[in-house]
mmCIF file as Biopython writes it, N, C-alpha, C and O atoms, coordinates in Angstrom:
data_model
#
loop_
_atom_site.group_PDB
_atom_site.id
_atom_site.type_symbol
_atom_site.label_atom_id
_atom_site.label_alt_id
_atom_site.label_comp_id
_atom_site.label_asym_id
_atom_site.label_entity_id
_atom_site.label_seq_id
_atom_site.pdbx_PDB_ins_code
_atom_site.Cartn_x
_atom_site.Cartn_y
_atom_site.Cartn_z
_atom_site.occupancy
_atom_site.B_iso_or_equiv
_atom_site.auth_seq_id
_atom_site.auth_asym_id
_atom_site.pdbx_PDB_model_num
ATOM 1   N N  . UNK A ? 1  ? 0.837   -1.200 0.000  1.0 0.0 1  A 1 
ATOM 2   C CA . UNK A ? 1  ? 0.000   0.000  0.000  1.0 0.0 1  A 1 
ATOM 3   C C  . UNK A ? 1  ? 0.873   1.250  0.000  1.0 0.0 1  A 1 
ATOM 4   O O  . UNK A ? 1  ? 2.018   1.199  0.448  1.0 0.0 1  A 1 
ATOM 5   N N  . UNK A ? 2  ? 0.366   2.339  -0.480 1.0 0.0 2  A 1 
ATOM 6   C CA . UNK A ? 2  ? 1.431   3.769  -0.602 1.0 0.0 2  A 1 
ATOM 7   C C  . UNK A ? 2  ? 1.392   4.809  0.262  1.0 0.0 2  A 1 
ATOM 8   O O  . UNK A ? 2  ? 0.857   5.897  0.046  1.0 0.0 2  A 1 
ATOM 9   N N  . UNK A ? 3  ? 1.945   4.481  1.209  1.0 0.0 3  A 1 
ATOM 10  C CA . UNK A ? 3  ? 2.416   5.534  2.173  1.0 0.0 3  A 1 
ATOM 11  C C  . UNK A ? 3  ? 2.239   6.926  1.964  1.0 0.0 3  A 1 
ATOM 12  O O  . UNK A ? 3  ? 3.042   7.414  1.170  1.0 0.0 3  A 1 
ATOM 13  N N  . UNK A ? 4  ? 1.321   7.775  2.513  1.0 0.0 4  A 1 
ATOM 14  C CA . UNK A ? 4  ? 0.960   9.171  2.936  1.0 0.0 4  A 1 
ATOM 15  C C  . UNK A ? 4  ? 2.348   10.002 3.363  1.0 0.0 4  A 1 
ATOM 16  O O  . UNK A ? 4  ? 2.717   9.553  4.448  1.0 0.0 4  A 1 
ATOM 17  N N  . UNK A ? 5  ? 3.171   10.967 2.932  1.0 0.0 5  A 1 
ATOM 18  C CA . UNK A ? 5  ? 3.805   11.462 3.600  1.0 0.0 5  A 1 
ATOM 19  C C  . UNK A ? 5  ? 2.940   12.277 4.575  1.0 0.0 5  A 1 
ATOM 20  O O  . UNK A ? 5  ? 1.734   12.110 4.390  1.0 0.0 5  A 1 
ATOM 21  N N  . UNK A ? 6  ? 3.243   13.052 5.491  1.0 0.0 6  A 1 
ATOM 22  C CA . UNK A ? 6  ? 3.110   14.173 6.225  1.0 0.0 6  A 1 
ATOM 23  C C  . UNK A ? 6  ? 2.189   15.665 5.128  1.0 0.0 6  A 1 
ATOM 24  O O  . UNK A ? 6  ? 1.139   16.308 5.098  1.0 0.0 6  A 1 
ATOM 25  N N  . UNK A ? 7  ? 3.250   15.548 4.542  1.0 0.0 7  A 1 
ATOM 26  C CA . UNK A ? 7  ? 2.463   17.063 3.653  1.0 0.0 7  A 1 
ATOM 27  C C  . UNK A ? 7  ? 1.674   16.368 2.579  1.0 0.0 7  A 1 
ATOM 28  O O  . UNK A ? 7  ? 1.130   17.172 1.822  1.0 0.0 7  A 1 
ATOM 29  N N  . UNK A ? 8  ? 1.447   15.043 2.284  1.0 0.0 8  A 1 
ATOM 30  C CA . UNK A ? 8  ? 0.381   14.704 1.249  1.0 0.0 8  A 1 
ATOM 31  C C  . UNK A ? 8  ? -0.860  14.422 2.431  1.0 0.0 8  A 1 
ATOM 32  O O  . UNK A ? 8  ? -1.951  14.184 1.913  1.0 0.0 8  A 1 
ATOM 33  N N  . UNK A ? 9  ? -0.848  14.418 3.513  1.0 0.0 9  A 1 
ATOM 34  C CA . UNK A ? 9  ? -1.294  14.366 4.486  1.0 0.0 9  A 1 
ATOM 35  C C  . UNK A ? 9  ? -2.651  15.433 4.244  1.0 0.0 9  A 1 
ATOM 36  O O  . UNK A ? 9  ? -3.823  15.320 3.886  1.0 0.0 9  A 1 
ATOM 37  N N  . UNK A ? 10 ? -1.430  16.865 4.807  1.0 0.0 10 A 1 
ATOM 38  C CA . UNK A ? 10 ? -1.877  17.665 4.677  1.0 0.0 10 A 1 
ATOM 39  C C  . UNK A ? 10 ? -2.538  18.386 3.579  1.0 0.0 10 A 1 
ATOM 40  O O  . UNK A ? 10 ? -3.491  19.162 3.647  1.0 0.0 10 A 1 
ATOM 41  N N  . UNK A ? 11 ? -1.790  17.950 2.438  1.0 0.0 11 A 1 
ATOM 42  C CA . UNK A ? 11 ? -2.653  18.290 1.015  1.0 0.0 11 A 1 
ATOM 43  C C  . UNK A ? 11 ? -4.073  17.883 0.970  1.0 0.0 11 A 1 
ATOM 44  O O  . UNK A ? 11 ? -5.048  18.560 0.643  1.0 0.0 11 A 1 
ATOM 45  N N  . UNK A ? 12 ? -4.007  16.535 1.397  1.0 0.0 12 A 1 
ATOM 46  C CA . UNK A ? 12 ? -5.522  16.018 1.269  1.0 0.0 12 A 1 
ATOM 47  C C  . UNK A ? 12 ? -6.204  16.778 2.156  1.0 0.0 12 A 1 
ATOM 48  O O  . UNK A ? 12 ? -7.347  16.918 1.721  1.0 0.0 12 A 1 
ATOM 49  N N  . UNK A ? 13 ? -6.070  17.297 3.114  1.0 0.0 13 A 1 
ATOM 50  C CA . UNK A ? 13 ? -6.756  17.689 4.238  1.0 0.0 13 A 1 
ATOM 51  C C  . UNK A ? 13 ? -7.566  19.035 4.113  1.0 0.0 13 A 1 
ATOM 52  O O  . UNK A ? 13 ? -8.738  19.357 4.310  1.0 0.0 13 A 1 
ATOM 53  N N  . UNK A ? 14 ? -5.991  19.920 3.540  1.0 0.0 14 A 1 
ATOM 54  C CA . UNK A ? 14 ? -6.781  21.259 2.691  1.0 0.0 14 A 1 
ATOM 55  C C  . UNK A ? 14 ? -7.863  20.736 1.487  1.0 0.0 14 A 1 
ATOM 56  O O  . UNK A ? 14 ? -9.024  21.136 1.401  1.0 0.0 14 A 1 
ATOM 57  N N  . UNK A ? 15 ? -7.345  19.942 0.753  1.0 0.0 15 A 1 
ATOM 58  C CA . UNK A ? 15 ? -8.578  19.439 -0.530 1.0 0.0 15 A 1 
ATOM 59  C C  . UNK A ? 15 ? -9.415  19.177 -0.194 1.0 0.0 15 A 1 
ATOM 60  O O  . UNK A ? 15 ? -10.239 19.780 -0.882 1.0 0.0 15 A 1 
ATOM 61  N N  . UNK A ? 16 ? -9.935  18.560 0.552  1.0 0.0 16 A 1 
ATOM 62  C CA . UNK A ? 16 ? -10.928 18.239 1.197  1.0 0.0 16 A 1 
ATOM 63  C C  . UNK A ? 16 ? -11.578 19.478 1.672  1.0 0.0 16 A 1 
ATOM 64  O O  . UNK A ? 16 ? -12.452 19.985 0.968  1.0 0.0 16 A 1 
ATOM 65  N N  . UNK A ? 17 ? -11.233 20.023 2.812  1.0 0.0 17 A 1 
ATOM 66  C CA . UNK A ? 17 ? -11.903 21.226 3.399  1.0 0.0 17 A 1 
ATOM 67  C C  . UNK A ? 17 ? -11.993 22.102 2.213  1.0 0.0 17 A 1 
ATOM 68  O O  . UNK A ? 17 ? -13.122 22.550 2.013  1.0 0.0 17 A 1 
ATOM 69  N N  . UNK A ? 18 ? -11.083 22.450 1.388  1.0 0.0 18 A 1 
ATOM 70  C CA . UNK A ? 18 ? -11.605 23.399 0.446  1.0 0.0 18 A 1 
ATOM 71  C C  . UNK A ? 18 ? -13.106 22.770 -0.607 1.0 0.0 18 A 1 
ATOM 72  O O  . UNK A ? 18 ? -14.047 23.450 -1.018 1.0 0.0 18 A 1 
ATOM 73  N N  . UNK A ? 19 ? -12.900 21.516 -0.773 1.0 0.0 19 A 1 
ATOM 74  C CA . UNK A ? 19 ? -13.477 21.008 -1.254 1.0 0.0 19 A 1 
ATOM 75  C C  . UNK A ? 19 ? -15.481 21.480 -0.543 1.0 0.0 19 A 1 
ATOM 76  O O  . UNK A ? 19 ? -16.363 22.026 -1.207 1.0 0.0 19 A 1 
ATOM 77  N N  . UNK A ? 20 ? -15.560 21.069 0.725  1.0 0.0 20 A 1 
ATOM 78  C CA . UNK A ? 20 ? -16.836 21.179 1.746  1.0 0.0 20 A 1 
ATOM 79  C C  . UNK A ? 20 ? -17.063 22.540 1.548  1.0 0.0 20 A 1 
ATOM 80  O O  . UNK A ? 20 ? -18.165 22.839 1.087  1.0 0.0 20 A 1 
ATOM 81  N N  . UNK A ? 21 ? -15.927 23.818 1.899  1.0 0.0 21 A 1 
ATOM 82  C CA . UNK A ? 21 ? -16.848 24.901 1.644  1.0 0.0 21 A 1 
ATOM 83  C C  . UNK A ? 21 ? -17.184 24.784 0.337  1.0 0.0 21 A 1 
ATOM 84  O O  . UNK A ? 21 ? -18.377 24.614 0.090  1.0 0.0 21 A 1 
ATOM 85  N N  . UNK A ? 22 ? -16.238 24.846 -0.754 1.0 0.0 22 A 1 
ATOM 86  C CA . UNK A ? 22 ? -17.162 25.045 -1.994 1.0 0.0 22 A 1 
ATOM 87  C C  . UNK A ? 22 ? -18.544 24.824 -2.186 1.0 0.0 22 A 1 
ATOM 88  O O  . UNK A ? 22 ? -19.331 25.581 -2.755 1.0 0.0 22 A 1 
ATOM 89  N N  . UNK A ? 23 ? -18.883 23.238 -1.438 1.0 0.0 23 A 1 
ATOM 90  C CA . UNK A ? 23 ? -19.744 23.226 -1.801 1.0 0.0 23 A 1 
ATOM 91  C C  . UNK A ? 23 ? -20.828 23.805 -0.630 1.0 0.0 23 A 1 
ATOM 92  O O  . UNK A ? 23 ? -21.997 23.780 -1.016 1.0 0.0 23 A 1 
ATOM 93  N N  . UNK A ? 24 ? -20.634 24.275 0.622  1.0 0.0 24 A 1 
ATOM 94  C CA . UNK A ? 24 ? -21.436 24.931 1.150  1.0 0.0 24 A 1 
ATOM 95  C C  . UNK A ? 24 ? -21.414 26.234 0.689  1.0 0.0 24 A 1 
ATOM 96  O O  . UNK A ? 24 ? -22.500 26.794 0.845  1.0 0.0 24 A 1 
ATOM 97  N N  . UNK A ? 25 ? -20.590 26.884 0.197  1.0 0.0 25 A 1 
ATOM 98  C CA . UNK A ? 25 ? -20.906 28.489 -0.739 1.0 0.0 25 A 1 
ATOM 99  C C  . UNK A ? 25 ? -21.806 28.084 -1.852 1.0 0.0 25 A 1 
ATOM 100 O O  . UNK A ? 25 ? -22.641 28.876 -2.289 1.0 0.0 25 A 1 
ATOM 101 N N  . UNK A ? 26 ? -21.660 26.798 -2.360 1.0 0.0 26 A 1 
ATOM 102 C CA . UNK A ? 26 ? -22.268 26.660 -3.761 1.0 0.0 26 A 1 
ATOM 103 C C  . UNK A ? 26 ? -23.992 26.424 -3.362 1.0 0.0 26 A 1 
ATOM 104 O O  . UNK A ? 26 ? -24.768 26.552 -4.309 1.0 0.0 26 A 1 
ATOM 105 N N  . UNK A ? 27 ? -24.583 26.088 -1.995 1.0 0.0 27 A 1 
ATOM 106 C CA . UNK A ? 27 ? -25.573 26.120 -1.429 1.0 0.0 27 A 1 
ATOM 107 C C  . UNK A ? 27 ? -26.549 27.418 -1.063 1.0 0.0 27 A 1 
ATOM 108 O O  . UNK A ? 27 ? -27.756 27.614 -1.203 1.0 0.0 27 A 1 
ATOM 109 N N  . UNK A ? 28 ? -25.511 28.170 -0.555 1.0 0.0 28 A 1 
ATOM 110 C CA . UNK A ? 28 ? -26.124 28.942 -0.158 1.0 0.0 28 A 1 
ATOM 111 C C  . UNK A ? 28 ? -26.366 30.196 -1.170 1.0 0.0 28 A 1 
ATOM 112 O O  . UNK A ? 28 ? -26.740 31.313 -0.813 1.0 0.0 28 A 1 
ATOM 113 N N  . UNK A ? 29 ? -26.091 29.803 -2.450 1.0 0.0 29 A 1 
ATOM 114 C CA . UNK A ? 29 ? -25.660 30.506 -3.237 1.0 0.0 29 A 1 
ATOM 115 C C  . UNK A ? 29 ? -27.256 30.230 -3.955 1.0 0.0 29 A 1 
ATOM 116 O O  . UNK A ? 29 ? -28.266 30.918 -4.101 1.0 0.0 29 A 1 
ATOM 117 N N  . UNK A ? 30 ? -26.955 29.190 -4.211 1.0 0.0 30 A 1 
ATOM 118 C CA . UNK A ? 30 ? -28.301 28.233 -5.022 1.0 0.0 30 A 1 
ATOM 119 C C  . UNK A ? 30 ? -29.837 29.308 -4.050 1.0 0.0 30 A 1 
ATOM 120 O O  . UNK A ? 30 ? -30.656 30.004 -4.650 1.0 0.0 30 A 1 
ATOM 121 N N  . UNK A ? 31 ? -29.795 29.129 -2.714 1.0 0.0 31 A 1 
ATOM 122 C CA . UNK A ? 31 ? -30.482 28.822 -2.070 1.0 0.0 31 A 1 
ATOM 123 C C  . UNK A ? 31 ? -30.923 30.520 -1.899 1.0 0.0 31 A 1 
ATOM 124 O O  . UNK A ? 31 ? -32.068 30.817 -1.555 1.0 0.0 31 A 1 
ATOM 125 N N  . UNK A ? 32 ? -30.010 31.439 -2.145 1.0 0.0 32 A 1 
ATOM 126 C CA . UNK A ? 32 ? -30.593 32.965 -2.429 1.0 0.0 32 A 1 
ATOM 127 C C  . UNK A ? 32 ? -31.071 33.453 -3.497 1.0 0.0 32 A 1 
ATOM 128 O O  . UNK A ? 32 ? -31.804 34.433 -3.624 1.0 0.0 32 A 1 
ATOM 129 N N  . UNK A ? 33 ? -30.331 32.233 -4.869 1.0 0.0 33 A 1 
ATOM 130 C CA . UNK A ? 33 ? -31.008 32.482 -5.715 1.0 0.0 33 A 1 
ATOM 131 C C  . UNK A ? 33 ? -32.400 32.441 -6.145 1.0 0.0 33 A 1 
ATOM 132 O O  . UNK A ? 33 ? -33.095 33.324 -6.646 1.0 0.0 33 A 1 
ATOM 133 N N  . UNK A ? 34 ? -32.685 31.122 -5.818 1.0 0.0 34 A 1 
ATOM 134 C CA . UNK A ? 34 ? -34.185 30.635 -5.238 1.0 0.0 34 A 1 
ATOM 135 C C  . UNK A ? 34 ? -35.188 32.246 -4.669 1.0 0.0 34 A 1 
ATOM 136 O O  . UNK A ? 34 ? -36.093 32.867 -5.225 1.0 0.0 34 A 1 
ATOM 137 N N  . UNK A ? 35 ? -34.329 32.484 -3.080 1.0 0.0 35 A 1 
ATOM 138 C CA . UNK A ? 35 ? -35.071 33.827 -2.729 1.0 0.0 35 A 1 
ATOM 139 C C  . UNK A ? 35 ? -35.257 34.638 -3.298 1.0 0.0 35 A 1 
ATOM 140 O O  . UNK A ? 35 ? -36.373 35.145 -3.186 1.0 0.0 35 A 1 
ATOM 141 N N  . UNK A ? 36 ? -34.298 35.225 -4.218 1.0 0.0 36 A 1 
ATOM 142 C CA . UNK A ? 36 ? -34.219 36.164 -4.985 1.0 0.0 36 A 1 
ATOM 143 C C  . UNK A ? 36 ? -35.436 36.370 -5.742 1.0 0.0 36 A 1 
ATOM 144 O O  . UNK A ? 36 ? -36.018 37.448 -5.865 1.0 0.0 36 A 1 
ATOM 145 N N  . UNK A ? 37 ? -35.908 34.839 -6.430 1.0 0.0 37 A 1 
ATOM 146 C CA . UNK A ? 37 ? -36.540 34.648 -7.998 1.0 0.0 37 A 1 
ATOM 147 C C  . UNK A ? 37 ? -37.718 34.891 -7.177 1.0 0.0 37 A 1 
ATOM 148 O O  . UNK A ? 37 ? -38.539 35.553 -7.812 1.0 0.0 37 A 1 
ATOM 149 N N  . UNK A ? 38 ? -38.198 34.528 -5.715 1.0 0.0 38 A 1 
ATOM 150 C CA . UNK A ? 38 ? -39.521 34.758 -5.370 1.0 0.0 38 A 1 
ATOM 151 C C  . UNK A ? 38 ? -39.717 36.007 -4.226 1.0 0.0 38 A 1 
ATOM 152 O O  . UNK A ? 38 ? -40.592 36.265 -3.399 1.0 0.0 38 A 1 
ATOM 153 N N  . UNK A ? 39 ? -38.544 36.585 -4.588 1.0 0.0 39 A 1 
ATOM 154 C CA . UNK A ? 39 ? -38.885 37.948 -4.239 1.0 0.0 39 A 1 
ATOM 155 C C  . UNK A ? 39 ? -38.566 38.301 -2.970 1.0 0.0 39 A 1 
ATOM 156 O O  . UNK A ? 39 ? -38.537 39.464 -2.568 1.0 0.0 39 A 1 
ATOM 157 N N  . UNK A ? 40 ? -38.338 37.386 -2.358 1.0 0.0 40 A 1 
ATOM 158 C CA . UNK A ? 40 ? -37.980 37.426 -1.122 1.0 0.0 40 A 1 
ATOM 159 C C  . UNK A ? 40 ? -36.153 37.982 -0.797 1.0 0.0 40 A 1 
ATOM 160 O O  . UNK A ? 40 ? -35.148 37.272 -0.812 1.0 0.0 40 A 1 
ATOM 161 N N  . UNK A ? 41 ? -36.235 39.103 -0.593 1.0 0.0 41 A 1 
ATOM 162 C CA . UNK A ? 41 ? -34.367 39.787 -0.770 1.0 0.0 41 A 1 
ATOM 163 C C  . UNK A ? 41 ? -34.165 39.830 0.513  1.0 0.0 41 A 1 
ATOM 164 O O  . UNK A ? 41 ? -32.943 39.919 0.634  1.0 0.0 41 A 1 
ATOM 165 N N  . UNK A ? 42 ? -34.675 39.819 1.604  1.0 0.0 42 A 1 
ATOM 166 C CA . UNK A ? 42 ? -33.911 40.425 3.032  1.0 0.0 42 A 1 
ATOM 167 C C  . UNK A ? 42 ? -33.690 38.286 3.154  1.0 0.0 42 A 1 
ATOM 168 O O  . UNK A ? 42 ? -32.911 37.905 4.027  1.0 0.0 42 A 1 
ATOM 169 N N  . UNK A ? 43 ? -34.127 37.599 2.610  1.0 0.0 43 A 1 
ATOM 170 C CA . UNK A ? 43 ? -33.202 36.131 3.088  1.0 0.0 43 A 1 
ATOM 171 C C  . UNK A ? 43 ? -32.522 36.083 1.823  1.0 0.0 43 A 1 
ATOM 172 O O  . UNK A ? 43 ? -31.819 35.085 1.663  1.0 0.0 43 A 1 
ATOM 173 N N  . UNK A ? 44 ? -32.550 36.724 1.105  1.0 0.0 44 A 1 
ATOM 174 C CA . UNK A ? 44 ? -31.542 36.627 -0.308 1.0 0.0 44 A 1 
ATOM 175 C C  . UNK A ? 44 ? -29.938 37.244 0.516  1.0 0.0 44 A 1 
ATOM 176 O O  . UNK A ? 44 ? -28.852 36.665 0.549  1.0 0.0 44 A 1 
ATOM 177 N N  . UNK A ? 45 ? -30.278 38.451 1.043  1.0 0.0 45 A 1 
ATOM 178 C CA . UNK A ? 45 ? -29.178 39.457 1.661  1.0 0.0 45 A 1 
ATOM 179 C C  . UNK A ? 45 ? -28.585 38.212 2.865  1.0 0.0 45 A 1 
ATOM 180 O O  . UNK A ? 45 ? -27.388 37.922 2.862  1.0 0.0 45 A 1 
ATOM 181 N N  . UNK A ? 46 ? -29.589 37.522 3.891  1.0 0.0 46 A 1 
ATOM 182 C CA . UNK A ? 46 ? -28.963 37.016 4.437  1.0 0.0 46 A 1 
ATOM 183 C C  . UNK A ? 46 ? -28.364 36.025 4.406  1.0 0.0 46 A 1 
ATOM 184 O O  . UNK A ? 46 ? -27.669 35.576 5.319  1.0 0.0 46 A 1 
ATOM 185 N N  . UNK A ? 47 ? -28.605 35.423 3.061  1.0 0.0 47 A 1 
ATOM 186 C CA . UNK A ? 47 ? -27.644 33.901 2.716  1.0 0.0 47 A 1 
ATOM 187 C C  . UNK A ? 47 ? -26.337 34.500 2.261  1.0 0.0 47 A 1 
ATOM 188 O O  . UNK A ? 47 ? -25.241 34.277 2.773  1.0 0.0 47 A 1 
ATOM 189 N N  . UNK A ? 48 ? -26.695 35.625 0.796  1.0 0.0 48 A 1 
ATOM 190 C CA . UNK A ? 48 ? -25.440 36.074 0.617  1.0 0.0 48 A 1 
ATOM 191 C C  . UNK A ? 48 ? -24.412 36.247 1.503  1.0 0.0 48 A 1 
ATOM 192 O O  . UNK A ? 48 ? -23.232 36.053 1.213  1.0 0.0 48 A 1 
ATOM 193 N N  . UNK A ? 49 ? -24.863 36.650 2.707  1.0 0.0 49 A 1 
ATOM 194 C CA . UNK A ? 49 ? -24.424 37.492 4.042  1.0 0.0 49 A 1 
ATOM 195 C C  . UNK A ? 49 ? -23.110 36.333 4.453  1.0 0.0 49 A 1 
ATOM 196 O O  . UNK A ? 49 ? -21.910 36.591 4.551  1.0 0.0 49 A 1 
ATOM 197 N N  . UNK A ? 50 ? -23.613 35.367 4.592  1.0 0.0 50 A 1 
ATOM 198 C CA . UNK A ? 50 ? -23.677 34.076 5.406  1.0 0.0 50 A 1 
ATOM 199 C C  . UNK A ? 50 ? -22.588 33.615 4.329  1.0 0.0 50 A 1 
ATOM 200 O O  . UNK A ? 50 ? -21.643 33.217 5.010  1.0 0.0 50 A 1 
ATOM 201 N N  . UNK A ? 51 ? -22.305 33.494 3.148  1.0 0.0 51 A 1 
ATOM 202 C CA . UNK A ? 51 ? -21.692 32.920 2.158  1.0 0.0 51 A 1 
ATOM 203 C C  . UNK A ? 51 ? -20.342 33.582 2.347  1.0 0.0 51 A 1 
ATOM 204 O O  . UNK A ? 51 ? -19.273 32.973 2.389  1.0 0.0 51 A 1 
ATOM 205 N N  . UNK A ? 52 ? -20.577 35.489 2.506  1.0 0.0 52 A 1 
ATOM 206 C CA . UNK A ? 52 ? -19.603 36.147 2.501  1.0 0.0 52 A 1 
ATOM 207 C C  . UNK A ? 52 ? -18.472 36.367 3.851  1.0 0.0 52 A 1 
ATOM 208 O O  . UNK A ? 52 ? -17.385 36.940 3.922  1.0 0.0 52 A 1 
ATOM 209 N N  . UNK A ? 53 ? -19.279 35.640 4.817  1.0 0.0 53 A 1 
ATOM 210 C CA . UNK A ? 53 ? -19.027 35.575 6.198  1.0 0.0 53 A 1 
ATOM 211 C C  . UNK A ? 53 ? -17.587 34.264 6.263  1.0 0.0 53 A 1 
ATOM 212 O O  . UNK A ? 53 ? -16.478 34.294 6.796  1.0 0.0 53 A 1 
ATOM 213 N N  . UNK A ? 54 ? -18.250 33.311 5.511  1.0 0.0 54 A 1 
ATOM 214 C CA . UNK A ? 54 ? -17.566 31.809 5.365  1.0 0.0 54 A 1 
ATOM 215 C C  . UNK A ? 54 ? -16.221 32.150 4.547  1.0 0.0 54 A 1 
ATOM 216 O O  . UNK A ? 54 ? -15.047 31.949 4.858  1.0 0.0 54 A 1 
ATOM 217 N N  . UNK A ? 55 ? -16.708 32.654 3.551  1.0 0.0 55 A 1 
ATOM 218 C CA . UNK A ? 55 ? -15.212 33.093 2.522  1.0 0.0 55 A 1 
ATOM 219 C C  . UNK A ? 55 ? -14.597 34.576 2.904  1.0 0.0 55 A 1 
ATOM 220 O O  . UNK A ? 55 ? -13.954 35.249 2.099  1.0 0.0 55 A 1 
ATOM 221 N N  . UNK A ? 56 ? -14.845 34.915 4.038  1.0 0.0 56 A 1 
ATOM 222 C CA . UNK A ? 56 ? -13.978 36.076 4.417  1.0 0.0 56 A 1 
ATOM 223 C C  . UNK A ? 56 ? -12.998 35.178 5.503  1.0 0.0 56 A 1 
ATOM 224 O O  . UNK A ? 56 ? -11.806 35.480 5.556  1.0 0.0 56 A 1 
ATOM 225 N N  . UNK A ? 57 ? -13.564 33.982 6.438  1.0 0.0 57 A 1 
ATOM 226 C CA . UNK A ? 57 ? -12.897 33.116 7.426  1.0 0.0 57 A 1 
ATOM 227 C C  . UNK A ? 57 ? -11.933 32.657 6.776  1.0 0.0 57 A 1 
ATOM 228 O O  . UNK A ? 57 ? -10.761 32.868 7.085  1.0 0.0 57 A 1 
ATOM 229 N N  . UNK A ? 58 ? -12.449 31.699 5.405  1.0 0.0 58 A 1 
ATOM 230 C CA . UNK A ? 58 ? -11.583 31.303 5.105  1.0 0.0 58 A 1 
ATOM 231 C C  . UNK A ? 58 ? -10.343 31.766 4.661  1.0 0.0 58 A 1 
ATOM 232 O O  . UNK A ? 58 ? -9.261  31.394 5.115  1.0 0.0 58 A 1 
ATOM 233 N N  . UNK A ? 59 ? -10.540 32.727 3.610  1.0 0.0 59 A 1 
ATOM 234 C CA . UNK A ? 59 ? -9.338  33.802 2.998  1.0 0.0 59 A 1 
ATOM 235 C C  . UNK A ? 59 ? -9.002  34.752 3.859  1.0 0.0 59 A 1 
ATOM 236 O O  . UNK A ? 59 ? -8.790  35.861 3.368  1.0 0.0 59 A 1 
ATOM 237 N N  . UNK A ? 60 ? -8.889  34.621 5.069  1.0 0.0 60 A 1 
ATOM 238 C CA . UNK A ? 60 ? -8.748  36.092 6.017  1.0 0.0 60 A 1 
ATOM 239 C C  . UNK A ? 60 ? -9.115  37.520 5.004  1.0 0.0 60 A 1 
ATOM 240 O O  . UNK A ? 60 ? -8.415  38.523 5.139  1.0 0.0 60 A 1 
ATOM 241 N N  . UNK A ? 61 ? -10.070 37.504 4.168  1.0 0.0 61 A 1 
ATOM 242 C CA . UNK A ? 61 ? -10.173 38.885 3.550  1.0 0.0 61 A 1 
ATOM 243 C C  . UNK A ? 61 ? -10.766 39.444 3.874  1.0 0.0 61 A 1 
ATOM 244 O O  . UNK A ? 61 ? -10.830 38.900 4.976  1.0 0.0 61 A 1 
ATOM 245 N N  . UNK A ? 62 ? -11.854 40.737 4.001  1.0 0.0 62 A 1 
ATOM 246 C CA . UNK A ? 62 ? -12.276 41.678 3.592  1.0 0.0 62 A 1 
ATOM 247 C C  . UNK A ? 62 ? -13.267 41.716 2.368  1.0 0.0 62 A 1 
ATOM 248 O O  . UNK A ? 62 ? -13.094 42.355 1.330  1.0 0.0 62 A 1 
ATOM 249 N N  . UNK A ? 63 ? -14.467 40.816 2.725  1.0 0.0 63 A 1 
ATOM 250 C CA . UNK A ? 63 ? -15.116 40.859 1.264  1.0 0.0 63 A 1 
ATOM 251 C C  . UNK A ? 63 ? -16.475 41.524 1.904  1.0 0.0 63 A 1 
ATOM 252 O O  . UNK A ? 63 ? -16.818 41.118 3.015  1.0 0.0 63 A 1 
ATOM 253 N N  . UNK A ? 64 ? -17.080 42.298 1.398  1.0 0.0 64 A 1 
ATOM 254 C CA . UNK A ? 64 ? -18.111 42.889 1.849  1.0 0.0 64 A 1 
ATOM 255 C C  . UNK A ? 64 ? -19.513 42.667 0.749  1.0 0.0 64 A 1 
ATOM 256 O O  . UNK A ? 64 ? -19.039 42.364 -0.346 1.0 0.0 64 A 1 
ATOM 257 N N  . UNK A ? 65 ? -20.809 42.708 0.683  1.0 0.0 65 A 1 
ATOM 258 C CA . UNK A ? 65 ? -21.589 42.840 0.021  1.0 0.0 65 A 1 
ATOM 259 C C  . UNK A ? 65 ? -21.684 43.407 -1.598 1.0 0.0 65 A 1 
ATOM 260 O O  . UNK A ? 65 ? -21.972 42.959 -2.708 1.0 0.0 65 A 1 
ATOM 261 N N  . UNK A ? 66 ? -21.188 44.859 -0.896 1.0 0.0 66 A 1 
ATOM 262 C CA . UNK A ? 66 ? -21.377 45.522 -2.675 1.0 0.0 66 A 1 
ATOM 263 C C  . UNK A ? 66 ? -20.414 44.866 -3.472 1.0 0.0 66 A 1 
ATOM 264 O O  . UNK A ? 66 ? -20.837 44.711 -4.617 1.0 0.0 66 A 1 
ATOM 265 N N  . UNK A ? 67 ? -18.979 44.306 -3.247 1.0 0.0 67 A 1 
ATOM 266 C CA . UNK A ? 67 ? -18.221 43.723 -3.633 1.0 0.0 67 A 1 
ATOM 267 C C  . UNK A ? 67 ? -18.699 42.104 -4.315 1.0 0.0 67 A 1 
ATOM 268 O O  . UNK A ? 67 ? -18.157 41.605 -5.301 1.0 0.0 67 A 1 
ATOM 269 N N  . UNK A ? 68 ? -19.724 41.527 -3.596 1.0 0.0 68 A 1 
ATOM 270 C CA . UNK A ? 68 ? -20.312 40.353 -4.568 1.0 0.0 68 A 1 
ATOM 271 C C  . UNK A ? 68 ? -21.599 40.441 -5.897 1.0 0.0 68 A 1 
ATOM 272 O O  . UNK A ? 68 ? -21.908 39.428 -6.526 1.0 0.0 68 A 1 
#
């Protein structure tokens, strides 16, 4: 069987986690769009909210609303 180093370790580990948010941004993304189409914007604002919250943790950035 093929032995894991340490940093393929860790590679998988980031892939993975990068992997889960994607697809929880890719949810909540879906899921304002939805709000959006039925009109509903203050849970549209707060999924976006929520999306922008997750990918500011992750990237230590600075991403704000008007910016998406």
């Amino acid at each position: 069987s093929l032995k894991l180093t340490p940093t393929d370790q860790a590679i998988n580990i980031l892939m993975n986690a990068n992997h889960l948010f994607g697809q929880l941004i890719r949810i909540l993304y879906e899921k304002a769009k939805r709000a959006q189409i039925n009109k509903n914007y203050s849970q549209c604002h707060t999924l976006l909210t929520q999306a922008i919250d997750i990918l500011s943790l992750h990237h230590h950035q600075d991403i704000t609303i008007g910016q998406v």
